[in-house]
C-alpha positions as CSV (number, residue, x, y, z in Angstrom):
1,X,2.2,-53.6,-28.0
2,X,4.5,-54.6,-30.9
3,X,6.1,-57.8,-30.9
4,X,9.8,-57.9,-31.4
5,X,11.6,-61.3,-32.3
6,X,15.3,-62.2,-30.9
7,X,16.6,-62.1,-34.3
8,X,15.3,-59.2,-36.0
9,X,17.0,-55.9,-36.6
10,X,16.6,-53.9,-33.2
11,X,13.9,-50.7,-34.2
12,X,16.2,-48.6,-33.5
13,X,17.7,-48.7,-36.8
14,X,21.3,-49.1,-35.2
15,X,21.9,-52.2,-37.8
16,X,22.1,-54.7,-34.6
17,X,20.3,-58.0,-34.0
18,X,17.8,-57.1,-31.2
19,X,19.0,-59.8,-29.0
20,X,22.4,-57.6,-28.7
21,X,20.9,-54.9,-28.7
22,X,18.1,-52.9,-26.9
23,X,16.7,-56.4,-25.9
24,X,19.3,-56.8,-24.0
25,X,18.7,-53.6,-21.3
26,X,16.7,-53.7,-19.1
27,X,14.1,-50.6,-18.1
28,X,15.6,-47.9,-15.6
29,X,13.0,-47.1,-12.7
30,X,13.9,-43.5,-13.3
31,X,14.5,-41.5,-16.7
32,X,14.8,-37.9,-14.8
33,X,17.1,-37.3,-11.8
34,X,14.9,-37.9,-9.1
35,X,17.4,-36.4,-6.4
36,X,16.6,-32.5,-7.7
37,X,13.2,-30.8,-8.2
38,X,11.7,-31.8,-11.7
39,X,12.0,-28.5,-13.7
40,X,16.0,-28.7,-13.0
41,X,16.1,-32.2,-13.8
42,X,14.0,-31.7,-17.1
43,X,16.6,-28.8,-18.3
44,X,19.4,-31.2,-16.9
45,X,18.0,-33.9,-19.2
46,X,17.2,-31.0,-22.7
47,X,21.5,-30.3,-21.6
48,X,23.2,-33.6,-22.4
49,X,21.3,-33.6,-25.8
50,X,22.1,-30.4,-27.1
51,X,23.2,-30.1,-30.5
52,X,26.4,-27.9,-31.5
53,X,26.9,-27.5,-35.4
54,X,26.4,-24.7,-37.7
55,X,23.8,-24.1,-40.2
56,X,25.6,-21.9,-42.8
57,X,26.2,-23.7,-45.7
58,X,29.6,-23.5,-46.3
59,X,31.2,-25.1,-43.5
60,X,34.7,-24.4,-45.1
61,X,34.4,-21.1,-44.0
62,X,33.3,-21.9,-39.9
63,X,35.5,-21.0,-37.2
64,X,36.3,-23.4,-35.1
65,X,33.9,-21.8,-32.0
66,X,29.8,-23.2,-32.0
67,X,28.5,-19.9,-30.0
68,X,25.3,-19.5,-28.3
69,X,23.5,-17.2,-30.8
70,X,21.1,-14.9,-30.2
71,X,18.2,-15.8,-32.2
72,X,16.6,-12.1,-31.3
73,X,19.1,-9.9,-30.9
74,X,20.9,-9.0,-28.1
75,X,22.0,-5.5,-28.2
76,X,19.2,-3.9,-30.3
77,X,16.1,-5.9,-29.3
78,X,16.6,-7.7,-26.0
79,X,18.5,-4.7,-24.5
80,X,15.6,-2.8,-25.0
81,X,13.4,-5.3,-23.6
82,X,15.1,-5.6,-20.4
83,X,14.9,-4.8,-16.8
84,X,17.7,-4.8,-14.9
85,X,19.5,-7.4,-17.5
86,X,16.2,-10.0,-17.4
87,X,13.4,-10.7,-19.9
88,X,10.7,-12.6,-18.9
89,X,9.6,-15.9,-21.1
90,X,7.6,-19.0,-20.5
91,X,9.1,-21.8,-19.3
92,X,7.7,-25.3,-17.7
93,X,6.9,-25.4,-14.5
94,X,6.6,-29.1,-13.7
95,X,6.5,-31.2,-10.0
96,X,6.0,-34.9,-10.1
97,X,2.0,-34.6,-10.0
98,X,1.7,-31.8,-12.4
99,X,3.2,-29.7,-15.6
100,X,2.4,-26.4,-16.1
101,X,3.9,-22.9,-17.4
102,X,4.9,-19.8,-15.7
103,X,6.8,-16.5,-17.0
104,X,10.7,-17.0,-15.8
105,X,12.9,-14.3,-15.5
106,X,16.1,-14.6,-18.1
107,X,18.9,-13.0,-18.4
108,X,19.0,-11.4,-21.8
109,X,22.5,-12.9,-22.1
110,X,21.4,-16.2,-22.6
111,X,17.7,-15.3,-23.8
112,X,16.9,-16.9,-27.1
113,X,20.2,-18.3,-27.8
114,X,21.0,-21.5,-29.4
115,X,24.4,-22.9,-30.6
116,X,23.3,-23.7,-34.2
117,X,26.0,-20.9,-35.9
118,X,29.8,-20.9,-35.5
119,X,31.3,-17.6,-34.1
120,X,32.3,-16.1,-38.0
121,X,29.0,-17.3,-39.7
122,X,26.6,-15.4,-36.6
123,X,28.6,-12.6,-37.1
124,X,29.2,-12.3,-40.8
125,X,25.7,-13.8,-42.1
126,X,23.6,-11.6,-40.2
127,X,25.3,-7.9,-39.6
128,X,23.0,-6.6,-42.0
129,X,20.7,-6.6,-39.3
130,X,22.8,-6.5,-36.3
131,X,24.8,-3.2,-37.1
132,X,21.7,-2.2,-39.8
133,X,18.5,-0.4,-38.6
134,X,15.6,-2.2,-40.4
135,X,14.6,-0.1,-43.2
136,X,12.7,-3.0,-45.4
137,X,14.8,-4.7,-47.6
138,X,14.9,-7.8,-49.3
139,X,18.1,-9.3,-47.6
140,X,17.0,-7.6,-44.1
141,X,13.5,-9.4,-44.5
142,X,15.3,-12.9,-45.9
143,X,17.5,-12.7,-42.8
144,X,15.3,-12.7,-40.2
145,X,12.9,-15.4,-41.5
146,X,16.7,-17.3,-42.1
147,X,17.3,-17.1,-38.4
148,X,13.6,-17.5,-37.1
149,X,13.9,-21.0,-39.7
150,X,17.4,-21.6,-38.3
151,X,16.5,-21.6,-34.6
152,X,13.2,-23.9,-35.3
153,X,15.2,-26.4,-37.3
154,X,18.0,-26.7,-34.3
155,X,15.3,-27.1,-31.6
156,X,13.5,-29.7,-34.3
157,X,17.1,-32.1,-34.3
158,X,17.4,-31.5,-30.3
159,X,13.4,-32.6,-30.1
160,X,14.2,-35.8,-32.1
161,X,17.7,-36.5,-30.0
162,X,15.9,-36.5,-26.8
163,X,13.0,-38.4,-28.0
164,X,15.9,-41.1,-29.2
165,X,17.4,-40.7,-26.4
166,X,14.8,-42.4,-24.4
167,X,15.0,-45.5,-25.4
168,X,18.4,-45.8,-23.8
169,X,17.1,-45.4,-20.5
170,X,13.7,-47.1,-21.2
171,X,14.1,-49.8,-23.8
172,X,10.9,-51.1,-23.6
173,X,8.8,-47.9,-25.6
174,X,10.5,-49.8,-28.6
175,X,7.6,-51.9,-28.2
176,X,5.3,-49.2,-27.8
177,X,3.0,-47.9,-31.5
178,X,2.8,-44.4,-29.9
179,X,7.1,-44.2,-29.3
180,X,7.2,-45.3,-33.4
181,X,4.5,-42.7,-34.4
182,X,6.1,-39.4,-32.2
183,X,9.4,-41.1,-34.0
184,X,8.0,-40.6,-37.5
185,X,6.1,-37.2,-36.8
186,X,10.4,-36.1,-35.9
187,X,11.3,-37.8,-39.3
188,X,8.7,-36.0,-41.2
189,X,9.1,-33.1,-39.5
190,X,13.0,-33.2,-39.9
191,X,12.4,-33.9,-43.6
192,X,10.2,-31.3,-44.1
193,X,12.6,-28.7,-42.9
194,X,15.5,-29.9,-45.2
195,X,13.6,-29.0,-48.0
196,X,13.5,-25.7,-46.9
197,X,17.3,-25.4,-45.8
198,X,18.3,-26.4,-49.0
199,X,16.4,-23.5,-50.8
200,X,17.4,-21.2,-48.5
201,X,21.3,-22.4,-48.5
202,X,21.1,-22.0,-51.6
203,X,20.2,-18.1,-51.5
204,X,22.9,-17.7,-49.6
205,X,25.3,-19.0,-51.6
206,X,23.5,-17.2,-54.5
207,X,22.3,-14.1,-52.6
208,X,19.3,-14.6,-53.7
209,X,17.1,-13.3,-51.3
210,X,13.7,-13.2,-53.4
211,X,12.9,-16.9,-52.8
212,X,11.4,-15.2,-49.4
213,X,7.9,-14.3,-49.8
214,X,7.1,-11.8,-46.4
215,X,4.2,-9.8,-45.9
216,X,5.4,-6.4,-43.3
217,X,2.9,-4.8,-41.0
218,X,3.4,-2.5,-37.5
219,X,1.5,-1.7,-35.0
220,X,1.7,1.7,-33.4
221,X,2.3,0.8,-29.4
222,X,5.4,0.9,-26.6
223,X,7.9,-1.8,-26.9
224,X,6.8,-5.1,-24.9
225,X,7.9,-8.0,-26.6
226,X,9.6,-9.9,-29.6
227,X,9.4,-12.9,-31.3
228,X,11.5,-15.3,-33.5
229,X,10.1,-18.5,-34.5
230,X,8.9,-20.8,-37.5
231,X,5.5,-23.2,-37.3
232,X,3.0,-24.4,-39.5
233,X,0.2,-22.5,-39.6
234,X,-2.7,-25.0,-39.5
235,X,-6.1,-22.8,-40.3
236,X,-6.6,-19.3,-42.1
237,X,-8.8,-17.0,-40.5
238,X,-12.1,-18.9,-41.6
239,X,-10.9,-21.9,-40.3
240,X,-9.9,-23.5,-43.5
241,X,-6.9,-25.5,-43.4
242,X,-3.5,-24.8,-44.5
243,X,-1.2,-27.5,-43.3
244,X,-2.6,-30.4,-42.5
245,X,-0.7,-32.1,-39.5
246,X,-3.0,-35.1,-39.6
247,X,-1.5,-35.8,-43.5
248,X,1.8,-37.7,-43.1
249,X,1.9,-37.5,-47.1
250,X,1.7,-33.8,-47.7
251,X,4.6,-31.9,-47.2
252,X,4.6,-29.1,-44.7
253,X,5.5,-25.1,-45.4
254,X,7.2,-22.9,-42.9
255,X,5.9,-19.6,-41.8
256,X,9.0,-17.6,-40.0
257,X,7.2,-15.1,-37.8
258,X,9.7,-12.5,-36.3
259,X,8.2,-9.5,-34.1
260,X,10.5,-6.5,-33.8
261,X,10.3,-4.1,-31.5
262,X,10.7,0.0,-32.0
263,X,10.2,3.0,-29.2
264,X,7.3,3.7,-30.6
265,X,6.1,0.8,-32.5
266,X,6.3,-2.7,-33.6
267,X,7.2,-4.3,-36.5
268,X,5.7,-8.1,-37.9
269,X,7.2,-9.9,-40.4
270,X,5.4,-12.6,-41.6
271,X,7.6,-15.0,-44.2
272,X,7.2,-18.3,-46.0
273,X,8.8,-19.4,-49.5
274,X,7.6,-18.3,-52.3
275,X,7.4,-22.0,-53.7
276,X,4.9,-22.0,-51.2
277,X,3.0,-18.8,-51.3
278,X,0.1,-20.6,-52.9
279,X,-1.0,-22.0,-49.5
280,X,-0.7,-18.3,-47.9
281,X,-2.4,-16.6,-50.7
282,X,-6.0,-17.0,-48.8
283,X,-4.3,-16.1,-45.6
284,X,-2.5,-12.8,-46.6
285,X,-5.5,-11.6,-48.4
286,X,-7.4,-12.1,-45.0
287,X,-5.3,-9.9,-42.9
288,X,-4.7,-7.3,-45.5
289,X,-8.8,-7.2,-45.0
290,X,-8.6,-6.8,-40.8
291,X,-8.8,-3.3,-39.1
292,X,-6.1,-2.3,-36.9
293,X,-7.7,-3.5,-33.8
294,X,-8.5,-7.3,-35.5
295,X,-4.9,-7.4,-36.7
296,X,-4.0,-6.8,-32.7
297,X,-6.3,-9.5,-32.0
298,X,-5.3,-12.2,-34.7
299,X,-1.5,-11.8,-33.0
300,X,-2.4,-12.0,-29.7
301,X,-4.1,-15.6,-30.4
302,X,-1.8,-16.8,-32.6
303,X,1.3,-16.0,-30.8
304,X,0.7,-17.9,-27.5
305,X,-0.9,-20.5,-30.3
306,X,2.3,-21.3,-32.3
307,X,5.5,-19.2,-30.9
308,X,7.9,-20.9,-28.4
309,X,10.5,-18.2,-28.8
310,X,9.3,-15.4,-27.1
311,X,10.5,-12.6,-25.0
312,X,8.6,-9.8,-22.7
313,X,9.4,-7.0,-21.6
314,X,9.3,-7.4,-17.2
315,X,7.1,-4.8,-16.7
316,X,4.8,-5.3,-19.4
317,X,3.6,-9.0,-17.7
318,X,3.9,-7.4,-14.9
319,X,0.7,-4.8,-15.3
320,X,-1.1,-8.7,-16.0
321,X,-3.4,-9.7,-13.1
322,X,-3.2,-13.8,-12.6
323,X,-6.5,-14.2,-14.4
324,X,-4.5,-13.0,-17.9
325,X,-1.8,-14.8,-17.1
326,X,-3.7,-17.7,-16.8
327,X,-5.5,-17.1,-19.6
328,X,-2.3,-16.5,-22.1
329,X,-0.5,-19.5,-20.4
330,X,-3.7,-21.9,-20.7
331,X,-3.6,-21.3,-24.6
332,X,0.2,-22.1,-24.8
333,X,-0.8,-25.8,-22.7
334,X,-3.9,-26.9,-24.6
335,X,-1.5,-26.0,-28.1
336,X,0.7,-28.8,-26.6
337,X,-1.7,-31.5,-25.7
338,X,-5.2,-30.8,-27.7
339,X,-4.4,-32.0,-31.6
340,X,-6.6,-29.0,-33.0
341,X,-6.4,-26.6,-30.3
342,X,-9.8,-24.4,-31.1
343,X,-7.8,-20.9,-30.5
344,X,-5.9,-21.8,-33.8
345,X,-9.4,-22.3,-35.6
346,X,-10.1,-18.8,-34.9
347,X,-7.4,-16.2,-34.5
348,X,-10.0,-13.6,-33.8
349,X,-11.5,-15.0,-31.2
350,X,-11.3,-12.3,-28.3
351,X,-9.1,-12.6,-25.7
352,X,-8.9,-10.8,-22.0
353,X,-5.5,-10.1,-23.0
354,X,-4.0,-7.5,-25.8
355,X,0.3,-8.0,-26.7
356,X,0.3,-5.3,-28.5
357,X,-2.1,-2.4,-26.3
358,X,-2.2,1.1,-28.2
């Protein structure tokens, strides 16, 4: 518990004296609404915080509209996802006693979006592979990881809001070591990511779309889901690390994973900077090394392992028994609440489950 004189600048930077400050509220019994079931209050809560603002970088050129982008497209990918308008995706499933996960039904409408582009930008910056089939190239590849990076950095500034946020309705984890640490992971975290944004703002504004390092593979199986999202990889495929969470001086690097579906086949992009392709190197040579079924198997760990932004095709989770279910959804929880969850030491290990069955 960390002491906090009177006089001294309240921790929560605002500039103020504590005493006129957050010393002066007082705890609220209740930080959710307490009147409506816990999963509606939670999403009521994520809501108030959201963050409207565009990434492009030339904001001279926004429209005046912050859109709820699709971060995996809507007509090409999601439609084909689809039954009867819904994707399935994994969302909390919390009560007052217990939090959990569970596959929700979504309408692909609102599936993956995220209002971090204006109306112009969304629709200018990334028809090369809206209206475009992807055939492979250099901008196609660039834009993809863009958006995959452009979604996690949104949800990485609401993250940090709504821990803020907190503190207005419980003053008190001002005191708390473990509010001040989660607050400098966001920082660091936060930080991290601008460094990226400004290399990749700047390909934009240069077009140059080689500062993207991506290495392409496909399975050959049915459409059953896609993927957009960025994390930090934390072990290659012998368990050596990569990024190292636990180091609050090294500076993390970005892998944008984006899984696209075909009729008949599925592509995975795997991107990172090239400034950074140093930590990869081991990595890439690994899976370059794996037989098709290993690849299979590598993805199918380190999906539920890393990837928040994921959508399935209904019927496809729907062929799952509980017992893979629960096996799938008991990976994404222990990658929330173990520090070195052990499925990320070992991407091969074998699972019950296969995302991407021949």
């Amino acid at each position: 518990m960390l002491k906090i004189g009177r006089n001294e600048l309240c921790p929560c930077k605002s500039g103020k004296k504590y005493k006129k400050c957050h010393g002066a509220i007082e705890d609220k019994k209740q930080i959710l609404d307490a009147n409506i079931p816990v999963d509606s209050a939670i999403d009521k809560w994520l809501n108030v915080n959201r963050i409207k603002d565009c990434a492009h970088p030339n904001k001279t050129e926004c429209s005046k509209d912050i859109i709820k982008a699709h971060s995996i497209q809507n007509n090409r990918i999601l439609s084909k996802l689809s039954e009867n308008g819904d994707v399935l995706m994994v969302r909390q499933a919390a009560t007052r006693e217990k939090f959990d996960f569970k596959f929700k039904p979504i309408g692909r409408k609102v599936a993956t979006t995220f209002t971090g582009f204006c109306g112009h930008h969304d629709k200018q910056l990334f028809q090369e592979i809206e209206d475009i089939e992807y055939v492979g190239t250099n901008k196609q590849k660039f834009l993809f990881a863009y958006r995959a990076f452009s979604y996690e950095y949104h949800k990485k500034l609401e993250a940090k809001k709504n821990h803020r946020s907190v503190i207005e309705h419980k003053p008190s984890l001002l005191k708390e070591e473990t509010f001040h640490s989660v607050s400098l992971g966001y920082d660091l975290a936060e930080s991290d990511s601008q460094r990226i944004k400004t290399l990749l703002d700047n390909a934009i504004i240069e077009e140059n779309y080689g500062v993207i390092e991506t290495i392409e593979f496909s399975f050959q199986c049915k459409p059953s889901l896609a993927v957009c999202s960025g994390f930090n990889l934390e072990y290659d495929l012998k368990g050596k690390v990569v990024n190292n969470l636990s180091d609050f001086n090294a500076s993390m690097s970005m892998m944008m994973l984006n899984v696209i579906p075909n009729d008949d086949s599925t592509v995975i992009l795997m991107s990172w900077l090239k400034s950074d392709s140093s930590l990869y190197v081991n990595f890439c040579d690994q899976l370059t090394k794996l037989s098709d079924c290993e690849l299979r198997q590598c993805m199918s760990n380190l999906i539920p392992s890393y990837c928040e932004n994921v959508v399935f095709h209904p019927p496809f989770i729907k062929g799952w028994d509980e017992a893979l279910k629960k096996e799938y959804l008991s990976i994404i929880l222990r990658s929330l609440i173990i520090p070195f969850e052990p499925n990320k030491r070992n991407l091969l290990k074998p699972t019950k489950f296969n995302l991407f069955p021949e």
